[in-house]
N, C-alpha and C positions, 0 to 999 in steps of 0.2 A: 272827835265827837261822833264824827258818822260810825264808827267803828262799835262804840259806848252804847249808839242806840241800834243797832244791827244785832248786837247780843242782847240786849235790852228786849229785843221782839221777841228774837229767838228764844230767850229763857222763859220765857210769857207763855209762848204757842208752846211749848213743849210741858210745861206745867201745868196748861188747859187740856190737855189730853193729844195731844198731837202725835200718838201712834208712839210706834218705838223708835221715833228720831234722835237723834243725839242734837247738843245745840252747834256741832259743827254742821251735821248734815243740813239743817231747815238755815245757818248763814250761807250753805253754801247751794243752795236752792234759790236763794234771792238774789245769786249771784253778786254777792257781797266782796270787794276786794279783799286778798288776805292782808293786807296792809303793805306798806313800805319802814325798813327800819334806816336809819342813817348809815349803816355799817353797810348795805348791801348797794350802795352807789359810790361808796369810797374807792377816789382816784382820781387820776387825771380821765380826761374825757375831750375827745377830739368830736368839737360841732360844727356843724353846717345851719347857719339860722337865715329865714330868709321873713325880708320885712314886706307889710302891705303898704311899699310906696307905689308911686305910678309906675317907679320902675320895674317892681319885684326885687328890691336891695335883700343881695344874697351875702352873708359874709363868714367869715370863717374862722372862729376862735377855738379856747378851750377850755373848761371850769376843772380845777381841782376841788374836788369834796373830801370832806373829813368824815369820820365817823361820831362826830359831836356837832354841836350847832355853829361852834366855831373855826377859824382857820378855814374858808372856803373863797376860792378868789377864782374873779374872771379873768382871764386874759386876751386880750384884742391886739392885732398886729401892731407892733410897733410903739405899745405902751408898756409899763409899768403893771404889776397886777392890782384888781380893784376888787376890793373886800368885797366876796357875796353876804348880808347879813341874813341867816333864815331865820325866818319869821313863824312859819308852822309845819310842824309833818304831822299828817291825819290823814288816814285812807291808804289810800295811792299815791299820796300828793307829796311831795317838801318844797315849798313855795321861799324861796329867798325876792330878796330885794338888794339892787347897787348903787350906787351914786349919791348924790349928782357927781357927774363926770363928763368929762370935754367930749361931745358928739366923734363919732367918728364919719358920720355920713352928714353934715348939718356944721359946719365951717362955724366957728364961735358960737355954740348952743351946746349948755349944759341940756344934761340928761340923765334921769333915772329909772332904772328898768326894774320889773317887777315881772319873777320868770317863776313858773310850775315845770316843776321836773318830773317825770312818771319812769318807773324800768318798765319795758314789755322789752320780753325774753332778754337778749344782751345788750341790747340798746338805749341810751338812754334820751328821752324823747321830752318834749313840752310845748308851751305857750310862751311867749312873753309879752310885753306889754311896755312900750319906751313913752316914758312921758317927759317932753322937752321941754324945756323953761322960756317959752314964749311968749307974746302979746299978742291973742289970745293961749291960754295953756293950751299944746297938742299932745294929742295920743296917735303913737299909730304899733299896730299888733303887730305881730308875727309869730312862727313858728319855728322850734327847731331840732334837731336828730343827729344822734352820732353814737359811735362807740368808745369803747373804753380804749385807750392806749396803749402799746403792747411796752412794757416795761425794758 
């Protein structure tokens, strides 16, 4: 969407008289992401994700991605792998979702995480966001960065 109205401007100001811009030059004047495609994160992927507990829970998995919405899984030490579902790629962004799944920090609590993936240069970087199945519901965020696997 943000992608849609970025050329949306751009076709506008350039059609008002906006000099001899092209509508690549005035996206990329607004400093407009070139987007992210699914193809260009496909692999395994070695991360480092660290959570905002009291602790600073640091841990250490690794998501395979596909080149389609499908077949993308997490894998966490000493589990099984857990279907990433994505949910949208726009912008910069491919936002999946997991779970519910057996906590791995939080002993009998389910949990579902809800992660933004970004590439800057060869790394692949984000947010996530673990929400565990408690009395009251929690959240607690975190961040995380890694690279691609060497094959």
């Amino acid at each position: 969407m943000r992608r849609f109205s970025a050329l949306l401007v751009a076709t506008g100001l350039v059609a008002c008289g906006g000099g001899d811009n092209t509508v690549e030059d005035v996206v990329e004047v607004e400093g407009m992401p070139a987007g992210i495609a699914l193809a260009d994160v496909a692999g395994t992927w070695n991360l480092t994700g660290t959570l905002a507990t009291e602790e600073s829970t640091v841990i250490e998995y690794s998501v395979v991605a596909t080149n389609s919405e499908t077949g993308w899984t997490l894998n966490l030490p000493n589990r099984d792998p857990i279907e990433i579902r994505i949910v949208v790629v726009d912008g910069d962004s491919i936002v999946g979702e997991s779970g519910p799944f057996q906590s791995i920090i939080r002993d009998g609590v389910m949990v579902t995480s809800r992660t933004v993936f970004r590439l800057q240069g060869d790394m692949l970087v984000g947010t996530l966001a673990a929400t565990y199945d408690t009395d009251p519901v929690e959240m607690v965020a975190g961040t995380f960065e890694g690279t691609r696997a060497m094959p």
